[in-house]
Biotite code that builds the C-alpha atoms (Angstrom):
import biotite.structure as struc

atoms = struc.array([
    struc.Atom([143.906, 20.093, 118.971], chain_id="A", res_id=1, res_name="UNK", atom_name="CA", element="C"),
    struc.Atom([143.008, 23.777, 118.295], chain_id="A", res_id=2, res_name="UNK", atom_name="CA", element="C"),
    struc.Atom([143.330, 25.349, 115.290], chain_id="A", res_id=3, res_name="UNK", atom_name="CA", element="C"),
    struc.Atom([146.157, 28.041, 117.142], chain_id="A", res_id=4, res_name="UNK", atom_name="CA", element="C"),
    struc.Atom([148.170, 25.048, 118.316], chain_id="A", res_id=5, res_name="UNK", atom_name="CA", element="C"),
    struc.Atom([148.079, 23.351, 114.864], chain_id="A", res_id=6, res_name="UNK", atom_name="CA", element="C"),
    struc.Atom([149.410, 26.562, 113.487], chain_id="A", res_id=7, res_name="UNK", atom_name="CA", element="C"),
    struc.Atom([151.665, 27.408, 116.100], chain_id="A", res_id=8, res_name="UNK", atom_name="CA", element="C"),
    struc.Atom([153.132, 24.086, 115.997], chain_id="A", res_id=9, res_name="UNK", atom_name="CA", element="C"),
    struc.Atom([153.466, 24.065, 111.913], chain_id="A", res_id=10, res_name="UNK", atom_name="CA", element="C"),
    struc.Atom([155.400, 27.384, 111.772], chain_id="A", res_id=11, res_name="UNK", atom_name="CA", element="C"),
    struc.Atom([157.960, 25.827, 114.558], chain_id="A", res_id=12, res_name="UNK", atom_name="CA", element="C"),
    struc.Atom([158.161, 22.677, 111.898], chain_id="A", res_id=13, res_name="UNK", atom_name="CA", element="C"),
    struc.Atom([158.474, 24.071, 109.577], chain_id="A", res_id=14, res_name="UNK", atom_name="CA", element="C"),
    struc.Atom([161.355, 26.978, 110.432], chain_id="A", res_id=15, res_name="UNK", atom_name="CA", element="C"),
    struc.Atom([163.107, 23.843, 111.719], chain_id="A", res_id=16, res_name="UNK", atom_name="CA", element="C"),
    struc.Atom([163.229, 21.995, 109.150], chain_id="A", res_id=17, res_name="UNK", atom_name="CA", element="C"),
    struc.Atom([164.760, 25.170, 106.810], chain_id="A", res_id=18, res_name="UNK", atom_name="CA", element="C"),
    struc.Atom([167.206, 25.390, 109.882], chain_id="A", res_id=19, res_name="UNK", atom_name="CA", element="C"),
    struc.Atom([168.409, 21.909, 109.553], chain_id="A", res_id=20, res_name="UNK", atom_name="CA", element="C"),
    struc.Atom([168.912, 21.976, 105.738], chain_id="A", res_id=21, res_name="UNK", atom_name="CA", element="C"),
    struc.Atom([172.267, 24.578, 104.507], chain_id="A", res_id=22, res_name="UNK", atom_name="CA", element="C"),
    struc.Atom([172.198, 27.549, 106.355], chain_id="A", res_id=23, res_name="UNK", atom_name="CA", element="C"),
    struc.Atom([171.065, 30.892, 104.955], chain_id="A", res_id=24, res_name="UNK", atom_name="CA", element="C"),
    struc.Atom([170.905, 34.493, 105.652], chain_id="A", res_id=25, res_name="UNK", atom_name="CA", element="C"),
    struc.Atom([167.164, 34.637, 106.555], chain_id="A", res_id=26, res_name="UNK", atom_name="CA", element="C"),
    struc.Atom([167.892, 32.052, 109.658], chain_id="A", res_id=27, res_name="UNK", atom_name="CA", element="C"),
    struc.Atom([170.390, 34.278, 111.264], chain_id="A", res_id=28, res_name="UNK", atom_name="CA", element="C"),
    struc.Atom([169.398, 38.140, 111.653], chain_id="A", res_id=29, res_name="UNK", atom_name="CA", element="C"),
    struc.Atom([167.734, 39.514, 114.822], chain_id="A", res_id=30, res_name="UNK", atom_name="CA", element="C"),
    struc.Atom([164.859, 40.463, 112.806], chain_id="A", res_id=31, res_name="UNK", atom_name="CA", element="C"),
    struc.Atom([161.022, 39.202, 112.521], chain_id="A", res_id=32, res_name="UNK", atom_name="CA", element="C"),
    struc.Atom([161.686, 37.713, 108.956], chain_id="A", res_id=33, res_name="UNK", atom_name="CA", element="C"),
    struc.Atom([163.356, 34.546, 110.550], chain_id="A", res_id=34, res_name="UNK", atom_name="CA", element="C"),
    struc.Atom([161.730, 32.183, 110.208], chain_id="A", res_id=35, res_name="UNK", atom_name="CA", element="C"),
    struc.Atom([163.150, 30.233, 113.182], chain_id="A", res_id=36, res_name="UNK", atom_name="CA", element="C"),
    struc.Atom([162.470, 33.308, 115.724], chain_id="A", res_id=37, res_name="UNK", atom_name="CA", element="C"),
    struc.Atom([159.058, 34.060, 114.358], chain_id="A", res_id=38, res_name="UNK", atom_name="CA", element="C"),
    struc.Atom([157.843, 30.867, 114.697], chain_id="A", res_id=39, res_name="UNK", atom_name="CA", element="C"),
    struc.Atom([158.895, 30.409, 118.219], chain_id="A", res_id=40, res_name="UNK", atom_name="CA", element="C"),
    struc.Atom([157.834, 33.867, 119.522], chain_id="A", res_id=41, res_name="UNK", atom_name="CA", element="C"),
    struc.Atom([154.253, 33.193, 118.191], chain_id="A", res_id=42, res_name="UNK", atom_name="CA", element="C"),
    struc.Atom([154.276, 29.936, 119.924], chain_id="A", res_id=43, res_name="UNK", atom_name="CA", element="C"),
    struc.Atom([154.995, 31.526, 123.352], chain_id="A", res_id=44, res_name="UNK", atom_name="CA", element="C"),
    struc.Atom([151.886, 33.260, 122.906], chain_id="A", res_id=45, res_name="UNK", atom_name="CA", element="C"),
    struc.Atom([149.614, 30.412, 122.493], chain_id="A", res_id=46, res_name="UNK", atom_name="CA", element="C"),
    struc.Atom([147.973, 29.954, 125.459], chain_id="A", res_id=47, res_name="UNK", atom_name="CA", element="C"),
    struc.Atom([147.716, 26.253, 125.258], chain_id="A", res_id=48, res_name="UNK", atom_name="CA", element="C"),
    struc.Atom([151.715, 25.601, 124.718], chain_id="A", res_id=49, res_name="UNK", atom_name="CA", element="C"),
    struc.Atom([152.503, 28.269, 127.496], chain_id="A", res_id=50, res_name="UNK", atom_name="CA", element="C"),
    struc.Atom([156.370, 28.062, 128.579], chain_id="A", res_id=51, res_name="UNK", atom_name="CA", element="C"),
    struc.Atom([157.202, 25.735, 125.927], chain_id="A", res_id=52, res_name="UNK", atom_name="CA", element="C"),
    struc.Atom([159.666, 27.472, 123.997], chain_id="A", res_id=53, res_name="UNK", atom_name="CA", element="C"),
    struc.Atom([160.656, 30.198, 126.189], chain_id="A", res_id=54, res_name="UNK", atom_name="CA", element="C"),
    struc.Atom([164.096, 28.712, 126.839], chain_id="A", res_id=55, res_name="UNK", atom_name="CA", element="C"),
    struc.Atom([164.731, 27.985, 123.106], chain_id="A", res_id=56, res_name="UNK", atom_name="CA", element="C"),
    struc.Atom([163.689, 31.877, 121.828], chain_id="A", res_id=57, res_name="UNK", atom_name="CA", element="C"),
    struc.Atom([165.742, 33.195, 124.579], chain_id="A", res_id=58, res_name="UNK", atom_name="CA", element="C"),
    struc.Atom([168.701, 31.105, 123.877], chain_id="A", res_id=59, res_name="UNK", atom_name="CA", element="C"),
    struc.Atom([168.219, 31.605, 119.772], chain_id="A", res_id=60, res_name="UNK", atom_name="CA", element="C"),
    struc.Atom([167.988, 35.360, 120.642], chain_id="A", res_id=61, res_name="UNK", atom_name="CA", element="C"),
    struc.Atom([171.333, 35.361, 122.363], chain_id="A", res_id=62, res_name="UNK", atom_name="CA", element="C"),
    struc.Atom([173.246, 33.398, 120.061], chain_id="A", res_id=63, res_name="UNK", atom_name="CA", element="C"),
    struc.Atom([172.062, 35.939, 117.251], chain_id="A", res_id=64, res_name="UNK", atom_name="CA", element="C"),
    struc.Atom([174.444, 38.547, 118.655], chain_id="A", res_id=65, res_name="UNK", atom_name="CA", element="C"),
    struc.Atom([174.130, 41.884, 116.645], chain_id="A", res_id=66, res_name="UNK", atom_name="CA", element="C"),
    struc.Atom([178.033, 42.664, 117.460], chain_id="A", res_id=67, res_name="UNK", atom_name="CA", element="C"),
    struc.Atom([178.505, 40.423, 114.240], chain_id="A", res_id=68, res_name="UNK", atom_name="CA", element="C"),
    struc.Atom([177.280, 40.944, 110.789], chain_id="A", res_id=69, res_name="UNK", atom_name="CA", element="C"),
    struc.Atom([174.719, 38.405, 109.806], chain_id="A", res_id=70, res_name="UNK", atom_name="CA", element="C"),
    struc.Atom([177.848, 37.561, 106.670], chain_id="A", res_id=71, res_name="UNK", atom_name="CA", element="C"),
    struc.Atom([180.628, 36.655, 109.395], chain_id="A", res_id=72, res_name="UNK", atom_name="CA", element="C"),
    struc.Atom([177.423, 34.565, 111.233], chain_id="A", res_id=73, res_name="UNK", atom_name="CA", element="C"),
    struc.Atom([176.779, 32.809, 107.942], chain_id="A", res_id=74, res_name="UNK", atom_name="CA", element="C"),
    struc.Atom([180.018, 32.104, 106.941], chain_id="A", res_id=75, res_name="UNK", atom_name="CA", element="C"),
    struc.Atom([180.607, 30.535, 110.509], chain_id="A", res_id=76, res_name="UNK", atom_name="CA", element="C"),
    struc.Atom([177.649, 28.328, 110.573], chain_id="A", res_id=77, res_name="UNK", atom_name="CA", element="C"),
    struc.Atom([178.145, 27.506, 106.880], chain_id="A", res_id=78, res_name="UNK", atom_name="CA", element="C"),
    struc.Atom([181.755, 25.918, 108.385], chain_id="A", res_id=79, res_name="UNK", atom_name="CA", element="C"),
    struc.Atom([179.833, 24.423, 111.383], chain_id="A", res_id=80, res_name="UNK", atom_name="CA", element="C"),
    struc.Atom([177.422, 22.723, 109.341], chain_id="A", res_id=81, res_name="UNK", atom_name="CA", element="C"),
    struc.Atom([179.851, 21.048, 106.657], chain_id="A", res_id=82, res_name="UNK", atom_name="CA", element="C"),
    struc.Atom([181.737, 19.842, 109.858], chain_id="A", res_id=83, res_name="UNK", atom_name="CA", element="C"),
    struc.Atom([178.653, 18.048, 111.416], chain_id="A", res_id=84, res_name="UNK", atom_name="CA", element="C"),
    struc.Atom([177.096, 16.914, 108.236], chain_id="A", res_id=85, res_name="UNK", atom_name="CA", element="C"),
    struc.Atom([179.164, 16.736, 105.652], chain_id="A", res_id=86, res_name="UNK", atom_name="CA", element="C"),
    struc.Atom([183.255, 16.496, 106.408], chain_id="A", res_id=87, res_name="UNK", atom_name="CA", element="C"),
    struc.Atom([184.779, 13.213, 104.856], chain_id="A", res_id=88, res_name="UNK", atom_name="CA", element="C"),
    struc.Atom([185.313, 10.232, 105.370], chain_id="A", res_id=89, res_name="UNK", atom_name="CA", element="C"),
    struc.Atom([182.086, 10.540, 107.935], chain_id="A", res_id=90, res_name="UNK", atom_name="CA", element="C"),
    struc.Atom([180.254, 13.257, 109.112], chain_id="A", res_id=91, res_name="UNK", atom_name="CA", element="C"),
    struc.Atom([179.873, 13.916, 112.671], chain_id="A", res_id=92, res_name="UNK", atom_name="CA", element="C"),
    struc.Atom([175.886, 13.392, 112.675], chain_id="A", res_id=93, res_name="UNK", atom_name="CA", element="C"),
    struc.Atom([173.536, 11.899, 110.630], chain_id="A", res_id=94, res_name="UNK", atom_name="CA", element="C"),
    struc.Atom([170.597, 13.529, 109.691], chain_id="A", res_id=95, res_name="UNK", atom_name="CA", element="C"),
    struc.Atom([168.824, 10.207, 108.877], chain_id="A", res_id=96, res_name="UNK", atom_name="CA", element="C"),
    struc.Atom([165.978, 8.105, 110.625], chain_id="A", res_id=97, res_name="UNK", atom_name="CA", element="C"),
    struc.Atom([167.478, 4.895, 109.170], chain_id="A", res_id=98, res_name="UNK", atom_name="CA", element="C"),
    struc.Atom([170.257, 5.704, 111.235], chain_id="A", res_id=99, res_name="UNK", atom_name="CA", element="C"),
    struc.Atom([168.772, 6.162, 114.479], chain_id="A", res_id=100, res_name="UNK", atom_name="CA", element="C"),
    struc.Atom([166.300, 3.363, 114.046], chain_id="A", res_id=101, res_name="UNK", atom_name="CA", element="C"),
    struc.Atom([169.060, 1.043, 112.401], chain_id="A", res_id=102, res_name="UNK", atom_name="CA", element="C"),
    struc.Atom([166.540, 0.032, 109.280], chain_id="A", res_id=103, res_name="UNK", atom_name="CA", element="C"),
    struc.Atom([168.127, -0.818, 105.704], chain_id="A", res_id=104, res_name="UNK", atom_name="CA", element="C"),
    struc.Atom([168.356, 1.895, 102.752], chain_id="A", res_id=105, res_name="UNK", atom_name="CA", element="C"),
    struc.Atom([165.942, -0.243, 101.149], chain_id="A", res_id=106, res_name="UNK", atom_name="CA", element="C"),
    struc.Atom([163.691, -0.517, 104.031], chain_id="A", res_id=107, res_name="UNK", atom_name="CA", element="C"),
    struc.Atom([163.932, 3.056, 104.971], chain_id="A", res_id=108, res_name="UNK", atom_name="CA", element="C"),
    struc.Atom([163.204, 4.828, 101.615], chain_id="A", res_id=109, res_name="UNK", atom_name="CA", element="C"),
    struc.Atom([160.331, 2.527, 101.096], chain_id="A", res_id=110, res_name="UNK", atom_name="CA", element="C"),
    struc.Atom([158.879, 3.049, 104.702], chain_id="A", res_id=111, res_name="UNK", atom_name="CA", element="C"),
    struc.Atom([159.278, 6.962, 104.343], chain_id="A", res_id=112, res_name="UNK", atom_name="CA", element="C"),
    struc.Atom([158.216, 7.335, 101.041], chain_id="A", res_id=113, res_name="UNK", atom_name="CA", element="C"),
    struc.Atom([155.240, 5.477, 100.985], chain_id="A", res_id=114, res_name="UNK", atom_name="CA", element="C"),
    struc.Atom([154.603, 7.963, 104.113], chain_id="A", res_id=115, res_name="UNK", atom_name="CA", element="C"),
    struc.Atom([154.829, 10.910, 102.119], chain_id="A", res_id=116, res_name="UNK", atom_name="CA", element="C"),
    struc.Atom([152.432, 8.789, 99.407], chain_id="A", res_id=117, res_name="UNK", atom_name="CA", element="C"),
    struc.Atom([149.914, 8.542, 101.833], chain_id="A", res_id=118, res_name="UNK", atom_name="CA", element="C"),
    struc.Atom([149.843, 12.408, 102.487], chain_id="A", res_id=119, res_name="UNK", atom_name="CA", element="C"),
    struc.Atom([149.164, 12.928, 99.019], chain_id="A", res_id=120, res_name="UNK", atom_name="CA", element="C"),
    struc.Atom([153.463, 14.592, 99.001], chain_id="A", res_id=121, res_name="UNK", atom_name="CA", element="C"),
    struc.Atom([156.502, 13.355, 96.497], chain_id="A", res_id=122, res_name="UNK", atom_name="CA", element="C"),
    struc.Atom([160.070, 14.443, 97.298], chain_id="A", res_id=123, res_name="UNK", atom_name="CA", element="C"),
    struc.Atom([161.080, 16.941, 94.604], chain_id="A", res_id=124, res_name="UNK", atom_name="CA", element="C"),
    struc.Atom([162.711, 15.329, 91.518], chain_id="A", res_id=125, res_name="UNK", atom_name="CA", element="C"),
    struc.Atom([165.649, 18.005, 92.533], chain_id="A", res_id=126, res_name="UNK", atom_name="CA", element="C"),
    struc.Atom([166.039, 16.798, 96.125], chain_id="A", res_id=127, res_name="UNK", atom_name="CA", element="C"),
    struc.Atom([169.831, 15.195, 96.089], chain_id="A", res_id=128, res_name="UNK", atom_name="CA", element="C"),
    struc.Atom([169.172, 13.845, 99.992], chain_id="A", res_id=129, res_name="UNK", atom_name="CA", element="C"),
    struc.Atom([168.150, 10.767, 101.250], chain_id="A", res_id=130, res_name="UNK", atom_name="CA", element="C"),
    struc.Atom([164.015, 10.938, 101.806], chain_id="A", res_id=131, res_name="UNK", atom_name="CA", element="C"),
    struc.Atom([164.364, 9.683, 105.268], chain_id="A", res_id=132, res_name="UNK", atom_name="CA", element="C"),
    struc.Atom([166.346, 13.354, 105.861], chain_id="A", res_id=133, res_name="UNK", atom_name="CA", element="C"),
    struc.Atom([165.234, 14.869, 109.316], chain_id="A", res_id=134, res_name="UNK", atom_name="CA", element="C"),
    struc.Atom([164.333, 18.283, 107.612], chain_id="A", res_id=135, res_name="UNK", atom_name="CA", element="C"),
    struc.Atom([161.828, 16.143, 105.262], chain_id="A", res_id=136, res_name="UNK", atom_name="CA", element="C"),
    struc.Atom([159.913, 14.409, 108.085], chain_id="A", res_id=137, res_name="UNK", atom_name="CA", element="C"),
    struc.Atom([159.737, 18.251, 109.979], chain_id="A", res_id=138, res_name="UNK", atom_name="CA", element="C"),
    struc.Atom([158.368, 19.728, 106.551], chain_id="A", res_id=139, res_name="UNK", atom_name="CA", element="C"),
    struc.Atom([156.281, 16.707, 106.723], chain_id="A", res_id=140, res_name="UNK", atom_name="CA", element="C"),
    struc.Atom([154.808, 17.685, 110.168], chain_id="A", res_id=141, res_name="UNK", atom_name="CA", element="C"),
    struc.Atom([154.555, 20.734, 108.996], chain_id="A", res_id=142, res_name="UNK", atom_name="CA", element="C"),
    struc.Atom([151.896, 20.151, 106.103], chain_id="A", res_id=143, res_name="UNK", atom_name="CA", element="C"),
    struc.Atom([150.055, 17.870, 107.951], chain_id="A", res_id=144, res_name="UNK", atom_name="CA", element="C"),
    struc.Atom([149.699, 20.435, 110.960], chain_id="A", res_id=145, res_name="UNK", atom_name="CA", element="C"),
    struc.Atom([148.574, 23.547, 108.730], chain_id="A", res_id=146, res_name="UNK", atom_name="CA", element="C"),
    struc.Atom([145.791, 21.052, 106.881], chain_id="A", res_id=147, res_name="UNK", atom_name="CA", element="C"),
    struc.Atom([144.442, 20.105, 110.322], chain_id="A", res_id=148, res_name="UNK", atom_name="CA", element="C"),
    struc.Atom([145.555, 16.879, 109.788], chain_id="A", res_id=149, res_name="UNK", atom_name="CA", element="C"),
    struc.Atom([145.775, 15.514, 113.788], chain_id="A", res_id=150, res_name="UNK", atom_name="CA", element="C"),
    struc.Atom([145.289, 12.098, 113.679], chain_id="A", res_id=151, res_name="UNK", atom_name="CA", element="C"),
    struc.Atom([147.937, 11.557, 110.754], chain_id="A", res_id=152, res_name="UNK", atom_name="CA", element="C"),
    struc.Atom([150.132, 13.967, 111.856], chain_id="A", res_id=153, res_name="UNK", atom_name="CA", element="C"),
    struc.Atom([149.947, 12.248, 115.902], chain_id="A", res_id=154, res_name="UNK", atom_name="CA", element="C"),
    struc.Atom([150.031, 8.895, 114.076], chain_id="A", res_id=155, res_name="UNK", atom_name="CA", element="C"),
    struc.Atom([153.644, 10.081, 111.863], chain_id="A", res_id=156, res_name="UNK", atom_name="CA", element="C"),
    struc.Atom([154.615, 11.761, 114.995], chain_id="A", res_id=157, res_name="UNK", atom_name="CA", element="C"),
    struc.Atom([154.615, 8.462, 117.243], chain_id="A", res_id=158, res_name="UNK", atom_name="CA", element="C"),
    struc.Atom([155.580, 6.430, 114.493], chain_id="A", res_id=159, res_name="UNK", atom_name="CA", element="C"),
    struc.Atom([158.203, 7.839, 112.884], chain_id="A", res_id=160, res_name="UNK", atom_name="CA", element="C"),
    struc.Atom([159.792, 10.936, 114.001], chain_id="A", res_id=161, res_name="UNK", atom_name="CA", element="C"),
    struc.Atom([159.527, 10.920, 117.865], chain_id="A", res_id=162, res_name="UNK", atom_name="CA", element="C"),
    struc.Atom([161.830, 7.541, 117.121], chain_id="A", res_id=163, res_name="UNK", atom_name="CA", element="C"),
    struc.Atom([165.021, 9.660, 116.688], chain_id="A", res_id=164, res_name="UNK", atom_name="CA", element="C"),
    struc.Atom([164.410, 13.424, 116.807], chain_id="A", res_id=165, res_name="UNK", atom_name="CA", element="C"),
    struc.Atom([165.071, 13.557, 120.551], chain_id="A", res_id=166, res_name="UNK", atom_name="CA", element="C"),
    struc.Atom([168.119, 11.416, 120.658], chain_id="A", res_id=167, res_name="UNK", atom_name="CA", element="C"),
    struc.Atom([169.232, 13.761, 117.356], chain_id="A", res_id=168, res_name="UNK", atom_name="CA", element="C"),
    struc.Atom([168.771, 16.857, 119.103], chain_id="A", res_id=169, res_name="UNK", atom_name="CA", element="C"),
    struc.Atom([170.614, 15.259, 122.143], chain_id="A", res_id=170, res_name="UNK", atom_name="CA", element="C"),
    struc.Atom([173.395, 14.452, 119.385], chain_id="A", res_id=171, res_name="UNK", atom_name="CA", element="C"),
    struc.Atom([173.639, 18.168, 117.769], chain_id="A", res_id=172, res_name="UNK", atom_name="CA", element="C"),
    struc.Atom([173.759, 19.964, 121.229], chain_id="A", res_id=173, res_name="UNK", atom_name="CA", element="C"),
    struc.Atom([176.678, 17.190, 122.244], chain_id="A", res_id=174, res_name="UNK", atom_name="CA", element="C"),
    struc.Atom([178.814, 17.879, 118.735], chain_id="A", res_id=175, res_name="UNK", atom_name="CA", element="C"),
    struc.Atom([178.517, 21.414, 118.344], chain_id="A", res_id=176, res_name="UNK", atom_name="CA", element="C"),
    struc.Atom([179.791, 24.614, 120.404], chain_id="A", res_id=177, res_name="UNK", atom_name="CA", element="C"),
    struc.Atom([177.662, 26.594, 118.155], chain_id="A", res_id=178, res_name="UNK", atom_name="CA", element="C"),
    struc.Atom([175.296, 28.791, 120.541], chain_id="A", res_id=179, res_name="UNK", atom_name="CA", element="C"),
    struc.Atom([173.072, 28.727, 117.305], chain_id="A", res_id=180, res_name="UNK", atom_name="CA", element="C"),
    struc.Atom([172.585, 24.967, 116.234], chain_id="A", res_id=181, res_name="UNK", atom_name="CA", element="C"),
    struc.Atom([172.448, 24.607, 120.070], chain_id="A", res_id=182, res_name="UNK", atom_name="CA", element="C"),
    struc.Atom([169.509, 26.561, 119.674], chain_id="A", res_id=183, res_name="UNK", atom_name="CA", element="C"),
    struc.Atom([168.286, 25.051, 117.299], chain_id="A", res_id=184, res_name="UNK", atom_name="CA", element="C"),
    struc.Atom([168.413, 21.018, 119.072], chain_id="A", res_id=185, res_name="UNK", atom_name="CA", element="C"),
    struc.Atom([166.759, 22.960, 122.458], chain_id="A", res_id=186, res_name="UNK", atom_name="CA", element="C"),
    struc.Atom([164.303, 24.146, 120.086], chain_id="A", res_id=187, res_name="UNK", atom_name="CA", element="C"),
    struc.Atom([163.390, 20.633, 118.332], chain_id="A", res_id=188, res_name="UNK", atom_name="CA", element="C"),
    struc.Atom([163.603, 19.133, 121.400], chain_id="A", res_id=189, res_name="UNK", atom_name="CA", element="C"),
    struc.Atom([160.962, 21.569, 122.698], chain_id="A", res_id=190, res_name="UNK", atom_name="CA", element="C"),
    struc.Atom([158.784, 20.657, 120.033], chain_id="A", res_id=191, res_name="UNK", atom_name="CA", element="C"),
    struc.Atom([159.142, 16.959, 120.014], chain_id="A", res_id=192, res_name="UNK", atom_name="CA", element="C"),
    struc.Atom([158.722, 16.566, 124.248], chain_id="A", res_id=193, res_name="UNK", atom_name="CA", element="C"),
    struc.Atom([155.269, 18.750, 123.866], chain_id="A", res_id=194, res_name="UNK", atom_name="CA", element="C"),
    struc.Atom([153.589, 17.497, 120.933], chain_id="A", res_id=195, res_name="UNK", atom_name="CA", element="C"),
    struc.Atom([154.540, 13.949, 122.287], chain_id="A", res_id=196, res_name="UNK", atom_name="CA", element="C"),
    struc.Atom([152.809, 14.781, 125.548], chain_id="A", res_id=197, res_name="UNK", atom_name="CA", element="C"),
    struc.Atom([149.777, 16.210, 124.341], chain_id="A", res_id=198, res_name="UNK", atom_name="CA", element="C"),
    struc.Atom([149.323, 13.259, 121.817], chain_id="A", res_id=199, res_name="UNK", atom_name="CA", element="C"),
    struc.Atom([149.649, 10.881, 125.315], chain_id="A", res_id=200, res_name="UNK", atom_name="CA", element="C"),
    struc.Atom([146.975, 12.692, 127.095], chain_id="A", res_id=201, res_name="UNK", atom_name="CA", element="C"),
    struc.Atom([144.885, 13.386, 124.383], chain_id="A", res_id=202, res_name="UNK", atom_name="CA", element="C"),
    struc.Atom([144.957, 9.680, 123.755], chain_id="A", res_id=203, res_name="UNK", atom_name="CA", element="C"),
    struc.Atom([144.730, 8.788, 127.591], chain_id="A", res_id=204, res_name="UNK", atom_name="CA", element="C"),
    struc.Atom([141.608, 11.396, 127.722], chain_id="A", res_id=205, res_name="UNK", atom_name="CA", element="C"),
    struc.Atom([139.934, 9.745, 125.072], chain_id="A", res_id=206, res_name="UNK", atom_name="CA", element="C"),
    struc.Atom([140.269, 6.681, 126.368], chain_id="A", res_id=207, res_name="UNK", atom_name="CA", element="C"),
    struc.Atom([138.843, 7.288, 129.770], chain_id="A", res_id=208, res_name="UNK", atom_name="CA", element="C"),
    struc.Atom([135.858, 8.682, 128.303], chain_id="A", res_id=209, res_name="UNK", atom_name="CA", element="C"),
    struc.Atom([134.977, 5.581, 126.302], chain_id="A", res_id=210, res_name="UNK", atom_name="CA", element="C"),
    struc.Atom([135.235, 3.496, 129.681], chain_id="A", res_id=211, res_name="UNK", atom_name="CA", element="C"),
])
C-alpha cells in the first residue's frame, strides 16, 4: 500500500470515528476544518482510491445545508444521536462488536483489548465506553494506517472490524432519517468495501507470484 493511500485512508478513520462518538460543532459546518469532509475530499484525489468516496462527500455536502446554523444542526443531531444510541430501556443501535459478532463481555473486552496491547495503545483511564466501541476500533485503524502499519492494520481489518462495520452501517442508514448520519454509514461503508478489496487482491497478488 502507498504511503498516499495509508494516509488517505487514516484521515477517513479517523474523522469517522470522531463522527460516531457525541456530535460536535467541528463535524457539521460546510467548511475545510471538518474533519469528516476533509478527509473524504482528500481521498477523492488519491489516484489509487479513485471514485471511492465520491457518493459519500457529495451526500455529506448536501446534508450540511447552509440554510441552517451549524447550532440548530447540532442540537438536531445531538437529539438523533441520544435516540439511536442512548434512549432507555434500549437504544436503537449498538455501537459494539460483541454485539454483531454475538461474543461475551468477558470475551469481547479481553479479545479487543489485548488488540490494542499488541499495538503498543491502552484505552484512556477516562473512556466511560465499552473498548469494543466502533469509534475505538476506527481510531484503531487509524493509528495503525498513519504508522504504515499494513500487515497489522489488514490483519485487524479482516479480523475484527470488517466482522460488523458493514452490517452497522447497513443498521444506521436503516434507523435514521438523518441526511447526516446517513452520510456518515455511506461513508464507512465506503471505507470498509475498499480497504476490504484491496486487502483481497493484494493478498490474491501475492499469492500468485509465489506459485
Amino acid at each position: 500500500m502507498s504511503p498516499a493511500r495509508h494516509a488517505s485512508t487514516a484521515r477517513v478513520y479517523a474523522a469517522l470515528g470522531s463522527a460516531l462518538c457525541e456530535p460536535t460543532a467541528a463535524l457539521l459546518d460546510r467548511h475545510p476544518s471538518n474533519p469528516l469532509l476533509a478527509a473524504l475530499g482528500k481521498a477523492m484525489v488519491n489516484e489509487e482510491l479513485g471514485a471511492t468516496f465520491e457518493a459519500a462527500f457529495e451526500s455529506l455536502w448536501q446534508a450540511l445545508d447552509e440554510s441552517e446554523s451549524v447550532e440548530d444542526r447540532l442540537e438536531k443531531m445531538q437529539i438523533e444521536y441520544a435516540r439511536l444510541f442512548l434512549a432507555p430501556p434500549r437504544p436503537l443501535l449498538s455501537p459494539y462488536e460483541r454485539t454483531y459478532r454475538g461474543t461475551t463481555a468477558s470475551h469481547a473486552d479481553a479479545e479487543i483489548l489485548e488488540a490494542y496491547r499488541a499495538f503498543g495503545l491502552t484505552v484512556h483511564p477516562d473512556h466511560r465506553d465499552l473498548p469494543d466501541h466502533i469509534a475505538l476500533e476506527l481510531e484503531l485503524m487509524a493509528h495503525l494506517r498513519e504508522r504504515g502499519m499494513d500487515a497489522e492494520s489488514t490483519e485487524f481489518l479482516k479480523n475484527q472490524l470488517s466482522s460488523f462495520a458493514l452490517r452497522f452501517a447497513a443498521d444506521l442508514r436503516a434507523a435514521t432519517a438523518s441526511p447526516i448520519y446517513r452520510a456518515i454509514a455511506d461513508s464507512l461503508e465506503a471505507l470498509i468495501r475498499t480497504d476490504v478489496e484491496f486487502a483481497e487482491s493484494t493478498h490474491a497478488a501475492a499469492g500468485k507470484n509465489h506459485e
